[in-house]
N, C-alpha and C positions, 0 to 999 in steps of 0.2 A: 580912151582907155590907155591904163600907164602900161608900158613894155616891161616886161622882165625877164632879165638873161639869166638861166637856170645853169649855164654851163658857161662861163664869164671865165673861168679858171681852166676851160677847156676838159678834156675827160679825167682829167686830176681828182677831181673831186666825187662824179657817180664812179671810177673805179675803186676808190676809197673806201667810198660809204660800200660798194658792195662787195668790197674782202671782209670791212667790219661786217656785216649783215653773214655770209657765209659764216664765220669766225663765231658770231656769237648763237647762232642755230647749230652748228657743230658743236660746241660746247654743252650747248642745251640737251641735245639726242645723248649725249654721252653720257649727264647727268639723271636722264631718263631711266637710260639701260641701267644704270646703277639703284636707280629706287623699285625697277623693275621687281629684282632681284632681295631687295629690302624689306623689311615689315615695319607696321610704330612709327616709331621715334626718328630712326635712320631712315625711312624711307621719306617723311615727313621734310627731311633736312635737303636730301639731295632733289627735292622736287623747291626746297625753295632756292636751291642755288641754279636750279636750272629755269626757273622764273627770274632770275636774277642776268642770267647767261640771254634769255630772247629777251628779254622786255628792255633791260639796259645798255647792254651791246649790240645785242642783234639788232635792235629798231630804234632805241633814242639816240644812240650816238651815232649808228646810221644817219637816222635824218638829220641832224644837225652838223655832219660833216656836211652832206648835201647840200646843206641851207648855207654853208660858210662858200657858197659858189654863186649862189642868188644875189643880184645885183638889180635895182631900179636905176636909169642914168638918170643923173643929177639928185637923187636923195641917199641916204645914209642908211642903212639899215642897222636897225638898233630893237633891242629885246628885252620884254619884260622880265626880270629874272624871276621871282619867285612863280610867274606863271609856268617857267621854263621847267623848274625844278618839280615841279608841282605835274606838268605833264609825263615826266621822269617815274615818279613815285607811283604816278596812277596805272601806267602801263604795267609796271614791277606787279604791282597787288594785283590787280584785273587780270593778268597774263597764269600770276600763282593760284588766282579760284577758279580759271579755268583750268590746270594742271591736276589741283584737285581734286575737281572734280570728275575728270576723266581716266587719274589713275591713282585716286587716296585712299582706296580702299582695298587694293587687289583685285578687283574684278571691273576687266578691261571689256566691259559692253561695250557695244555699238551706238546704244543712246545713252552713254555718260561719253562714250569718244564724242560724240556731234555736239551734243552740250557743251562740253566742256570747250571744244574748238569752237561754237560759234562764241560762248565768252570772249576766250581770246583774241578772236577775232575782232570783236566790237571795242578790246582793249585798246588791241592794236591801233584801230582804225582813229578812236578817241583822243589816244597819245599823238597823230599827227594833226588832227586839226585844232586840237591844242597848242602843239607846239609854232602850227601857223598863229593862231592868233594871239602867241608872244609876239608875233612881229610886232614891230612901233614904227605907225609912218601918218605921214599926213592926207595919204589917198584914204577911197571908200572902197573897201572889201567885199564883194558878195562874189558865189560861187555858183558856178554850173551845176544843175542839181541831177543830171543824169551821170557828168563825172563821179560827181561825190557820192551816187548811188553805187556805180561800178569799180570806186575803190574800195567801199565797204563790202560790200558783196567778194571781191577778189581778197578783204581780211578775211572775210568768214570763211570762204575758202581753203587759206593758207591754214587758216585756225585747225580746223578740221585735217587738212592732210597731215600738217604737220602731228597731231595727237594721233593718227593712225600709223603713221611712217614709225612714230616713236616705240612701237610695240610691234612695229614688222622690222627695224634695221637690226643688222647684225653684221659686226666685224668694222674694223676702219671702212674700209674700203664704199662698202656699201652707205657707212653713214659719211663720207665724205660727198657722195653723190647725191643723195638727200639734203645736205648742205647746199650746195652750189645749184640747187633747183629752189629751195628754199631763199637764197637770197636772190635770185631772179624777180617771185614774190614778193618780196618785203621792200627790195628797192623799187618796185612795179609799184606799189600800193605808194610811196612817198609820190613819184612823180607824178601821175595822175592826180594826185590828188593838190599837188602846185598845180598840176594845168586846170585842176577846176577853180582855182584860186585866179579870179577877176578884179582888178584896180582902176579905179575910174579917179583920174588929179581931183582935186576938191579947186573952187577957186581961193588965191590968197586970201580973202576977208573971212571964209568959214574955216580956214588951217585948225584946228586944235593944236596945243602948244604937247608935243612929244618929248619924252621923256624916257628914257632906259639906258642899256649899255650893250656897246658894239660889242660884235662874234669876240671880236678877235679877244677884249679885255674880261670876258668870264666862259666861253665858250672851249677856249684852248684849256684849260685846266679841268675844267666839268671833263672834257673826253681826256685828259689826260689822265682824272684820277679815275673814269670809267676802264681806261685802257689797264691803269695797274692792277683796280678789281680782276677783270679778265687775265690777266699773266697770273694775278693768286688762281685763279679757279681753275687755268689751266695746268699749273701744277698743282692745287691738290688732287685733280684727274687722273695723273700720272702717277702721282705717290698713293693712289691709294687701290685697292684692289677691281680686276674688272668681273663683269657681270658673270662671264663662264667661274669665275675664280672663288664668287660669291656664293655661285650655286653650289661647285665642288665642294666647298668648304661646311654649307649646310647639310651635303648628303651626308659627306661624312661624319659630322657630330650628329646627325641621325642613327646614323648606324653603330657611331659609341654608346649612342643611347638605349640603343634598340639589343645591343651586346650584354651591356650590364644591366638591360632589365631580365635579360636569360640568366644571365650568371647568380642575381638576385632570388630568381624563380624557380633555381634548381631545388632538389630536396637533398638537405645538409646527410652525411654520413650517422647511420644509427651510434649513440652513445654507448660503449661496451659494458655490461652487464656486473654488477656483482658479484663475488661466485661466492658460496656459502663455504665456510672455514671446514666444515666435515668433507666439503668434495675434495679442497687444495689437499688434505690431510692423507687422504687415501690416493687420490691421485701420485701427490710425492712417493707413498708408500711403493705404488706400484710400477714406477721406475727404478731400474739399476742404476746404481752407484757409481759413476766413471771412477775408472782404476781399480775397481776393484772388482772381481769375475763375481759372478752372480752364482750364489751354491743353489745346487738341489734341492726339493723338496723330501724331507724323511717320511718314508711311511712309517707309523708305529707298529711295533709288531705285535705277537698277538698277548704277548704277556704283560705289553704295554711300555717296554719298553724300546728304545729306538734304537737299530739296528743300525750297524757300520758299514 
């Protein structure tokens, strides 16, 4: 059986992979609490950026920082690329219909949370041994099949916590903790699942002739331009409004709403009357004249004519 040094680089490398792993679960919760808070359109958006925040930071560029520390002595390790990219995109989508599923709708049940996390989970799970069998080598691969049971199981897991943590975190503080338990998780499910990963040398006459390209010539730019994805996502996080700020914001256009459908609802002031030209006529009549003293009434006397 071939030897393989998983830590060849020393703790360089699982400390690495598990700042990215915390880093990209962090980001993920954060973009959670914001479609929480969303409906439509906008909520639809920040659950795919938060699919985008665990599936390509949090777990792909995890594990293949990882892998950039795996060593077999005396062979090269070398990767298929388009299976590489291809186990990249699958986590992404798989990661996003579990999200969806768990919280596309507004209504954060218990059986759309476990649904939707054991997706994830099986996403998860899928993207790593995927991602092993880009390796390119001349040995024969087969796997411990109670490991590879108990890394799956420990996706489904994380799948599931993490979709319930995402609807109980609240404030940094608390989703920073859920982080850093969360990549506990996610670097747990890569290494376990290299140690179910078995290499038996082939003899020289049966070698198949290997082909692909080493970590270092397409490996460092894949997580480089993964890292600058994440520096975008991390500040549009920042710029852009948080989950209490979304809700304030919708009481309040409730309440403008709910204002000018009263102001709407009132009953307008009655329209003033016409008043018929004989009333104005006598009315006038029967006020005094400013400046001028108002005379007495004559009685006529009895000869008819009017007395002084």
């Amino acid at each position: 059986m071939a030897t393989v040094h998983e830590f060849s680089n020393g703790p360089l490398n699982p400390a690495l992979a598990y700042t990215v792993a915390c880093l990209g679960a962090f980001l993920g919760f954060r973009c959670i609490a914001r479609a929480r808070a969303q409906a439509g359109f906008a909520r639809a958006n920040w659950l795919i950026l938060a699919a985008v925040a665990i599936g390509a930071a949090g777990n792909w560029a995890m594990h293949f920082i990882a892998m950039l520390g795996v060593t077999i002595p005396g062979q090269q390790m070398l990767y298929n690329v388009p299976l590489t990219i291809y186990s990249m995109l699958i986590v992404i989508v798989v990661v996003g219909i579990g999200l969806f599923v768990g919280y596309g709708n507004g209504n954060d049940g218990r059986a759309r949370l476990v649904t939707g996390g054991v997706i994830a989970g099986l996403g998860v799970a899928c993207m790593h041994y995927l991602g092993e069998a880009a390796m390119v080598m001349p040995d024969s691969v087969h796997y411990n099949t109670v490991l590879v049971i108990l890394s799956v199981l420990i996706a489904v897991g994380a799948g599931i916590a993490g979709l319930w943590a995402g609807i109980q975190v609240r404030g940094i503080g608390a989703t920073v903790v859920a982080s850093l338990i969360m990549g506990v998780a996610i670097t747990g499910i890569h290494y376990i699942a290299m140690a179910a990963m078995e290499m038996t040398p082939m003899s020289p006459g049966l070698m198949p002739s290997t082909s692909g390209s080493a970590g270092a010539s397409f490996l460092f730019p894949l997580v480089l331009g993964i890292s600058l994805v994440t520096f975008i996502l991390a500040l549009t996080l920042s710029l852009s409004p948080t989950e209490d700020e979304i809700q304030a914001d919708a009481l309040l256009r409730s309440r403008i709403q709910a204002g000018s459908g009263l102001w709407s609802a009132a009953p307008s002031p009655a329209a003033p009357q016409p008043v018929p030209p004989q009333a104005t006529v006598a009315a006038d009549d029967a006020l005094p004249v400013r400046g001028r003293p108002s005379l007495p009434h004559r009685r006529p006397s009895r000869g008819g004519a009017p007395w002084a």
